[in-house]
Residue, then its C-alpha position, 0 to 999 in steps of 0.5 A: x500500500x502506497x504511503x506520503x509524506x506532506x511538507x513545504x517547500x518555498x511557500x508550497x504544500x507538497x504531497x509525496x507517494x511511495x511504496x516500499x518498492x521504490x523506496x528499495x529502489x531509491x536506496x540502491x540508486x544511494x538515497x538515504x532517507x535519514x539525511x532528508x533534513x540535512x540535505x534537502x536539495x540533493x536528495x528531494x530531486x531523488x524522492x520526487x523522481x521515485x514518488x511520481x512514478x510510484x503508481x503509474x497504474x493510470x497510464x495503460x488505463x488512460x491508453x485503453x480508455x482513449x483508444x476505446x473512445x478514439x474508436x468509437x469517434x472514428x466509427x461515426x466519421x467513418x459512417x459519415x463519410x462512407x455515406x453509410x446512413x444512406x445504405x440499408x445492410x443485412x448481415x446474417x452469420x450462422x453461429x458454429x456449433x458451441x464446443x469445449x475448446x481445444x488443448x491442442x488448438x489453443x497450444x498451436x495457436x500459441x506456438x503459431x502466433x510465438x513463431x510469428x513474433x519470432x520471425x518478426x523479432x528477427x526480420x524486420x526489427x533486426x534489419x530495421x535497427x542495423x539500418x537505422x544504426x549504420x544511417x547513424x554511424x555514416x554522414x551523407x559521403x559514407x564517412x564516420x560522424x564524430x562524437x558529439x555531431x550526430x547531427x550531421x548524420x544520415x539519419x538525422x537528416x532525414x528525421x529533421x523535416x518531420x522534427x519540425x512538424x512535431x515541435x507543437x507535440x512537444x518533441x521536435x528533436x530528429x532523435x524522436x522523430x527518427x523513432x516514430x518515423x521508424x514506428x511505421x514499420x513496425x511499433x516495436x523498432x521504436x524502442x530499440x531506435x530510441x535505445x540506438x539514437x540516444x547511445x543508452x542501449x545499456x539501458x534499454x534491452x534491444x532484444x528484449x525491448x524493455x528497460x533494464x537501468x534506471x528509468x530517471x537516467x533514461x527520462x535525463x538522457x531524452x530530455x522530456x517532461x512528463x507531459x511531451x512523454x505522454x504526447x509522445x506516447x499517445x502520438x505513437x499508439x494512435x497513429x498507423x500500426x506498422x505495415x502488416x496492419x496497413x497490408x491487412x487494410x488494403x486487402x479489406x478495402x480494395x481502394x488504394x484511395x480509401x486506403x490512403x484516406x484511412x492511414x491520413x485519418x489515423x496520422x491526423x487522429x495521432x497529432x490532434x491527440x498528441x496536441x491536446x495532450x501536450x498543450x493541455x498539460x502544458x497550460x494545466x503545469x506551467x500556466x502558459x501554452x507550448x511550443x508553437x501552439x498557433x501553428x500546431x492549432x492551424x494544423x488541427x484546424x486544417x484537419x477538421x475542415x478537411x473531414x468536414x468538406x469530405x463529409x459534406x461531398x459524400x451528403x451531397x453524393x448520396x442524397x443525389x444519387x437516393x433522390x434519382x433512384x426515388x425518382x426513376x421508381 
């Protein structure tokens, strides 16, 4: 059960929570609880940084619920723009006949689905990680970048153009935008590029995917607040999966323009909700809004307006086309 601490800091009330796990985990990163009144400036930094994350339970609940509610909204735009409450659709299945499952069918489903993530791991993710490594290591004329100019690199290039449009999201730096670039491919190249572009591969498991040091020297390698992170994250959930799912959409909607349609409905879904989340938290922490708001407002906007016309022009398609065929009958 988490536990807190009340006091006052220059004139200000705050209220800690811990647990024993990151009181432990404080320890062993050299924090001593007996020296909080002698040393208060180096060691507060040490309690907040473990009591903010003590019980980070609500992070994977908000993820669900935004999605479930994301999915939700992107249903009736969907419906609206298809023209969908024109149409009358019957669907009928025949339900199987129920059975108790299946020992071996669940095992092979298991060891399907295992095999597929193996294949996967070692594919796509692999070769992704090689390609953006070496983008990494070599300047435009295939030469070595030195330390300290990893700015002048392949990649870093490449990932500067989309750096600048994320600045209203909180994390307009090539090396984020590098990795949620690289995230189209598949969601998992962004933990091992992230691991790669900021050179803490030992702190993050690339093989593994996850975080093997202390998550403070990772969140001070990258240089983000708690609510670019959460931007940050959001952007990278919402926006298109990776290229099998994209495959797998083009098979369902037969339409290279409903495909390329539905990826920008995604793209624009990502970068509204990463916006307000940034901003949002940005004006509820520090009073102000962030960085390049007004522009990141025009895109917004922008993106709203296209959904409406688009909209608009299929209510104006279908009510023609449902009018002539009232008439012809």
């Amino acid at each position: 059960m988490a536990k807190q601490i009340v006091f006052t800091y220059e004139d200000k009330e705050y209220t800690l929570e811990f647990t024993r796990r990151t009181v432990k985990q404080m320890e062993d990163e050299g924090f001593v609880a007996q020296d909080i009144d002698r040393k208060p400036m180096t060691l507060l930094p040490a309690l907040f940084a473990g009591a903010f994350f003590a019980d980070a339970w609500w992070v994977s609940a908000t993820m669900y619920l935004v999605g479930i509610l994301l999915v939700l909204l992107g249903a009736l735009l969907v419906k609206k723009i298809t023209g969908q409450k024109y149409r009358k659709s019957f669907f009928i299945i025949e339900l199987p006949e129920y059975k108790f499952p299946s020992l071996k069918r669940a095992c092979g489903s298991m060891l399907e689905r295992g095999k597929a993530y193996i294949v996967k791991a070692g594919t796509i993710i692999l070769v992704c990680n090689t390609v953006v490594q070496i983008m990494q290591s070599f300047n435009w004329q295939f030469q070595l970048v030195e330390e300290g100019a990893e700015g002048t690199s392949i990649l870093a290039s490449i990932a500067h153009p989309f750096a600048i449009l994320f600045i209203p999201l909180g994390f307009g730096v090539w090396q984020l935008a590098a990795a949620a670039v690289t995230g189209f491919i598949a969601k998992e190249n962004v933990v091992g590029t992230l691991a790669v572009v900021y050179g803490i591969t030992n702190l993050i498991d690339t093989d593994e995917l996850a975080l093997v040091g202390s998550g403070n020297e990772v969140a001070t390698v990258m240089g983000l607040t708690k609510v670019a992170a959460l931007a940050y994250l959001m952007f990278n959930l919402y926006t298109p999966p990776c290229f099998a799912a994209l495959g797998a959409m083009n098979s369902e909607m037969k339409s290279g323009k409903w495909l390329l349609g539905g990826i920008c409905l995604q793209l624009a879904t990502g970068y509204t909700v990463a916006f307000g989340v940034y901003q949002i938290g940005t004006l509820i922490t520090t009073g102000s809004f962030g960085t390049a708001f007004i522009p990141g407002l025009i895109a917004v906007i922008v993106f709203a307006l296209i959904i409406l016309w688009r909209i608009r022009k299929s209510d104006k398609e279908f009510a023609s086309e449902y009018s002539l065929h009232s008439v012809k009958s």
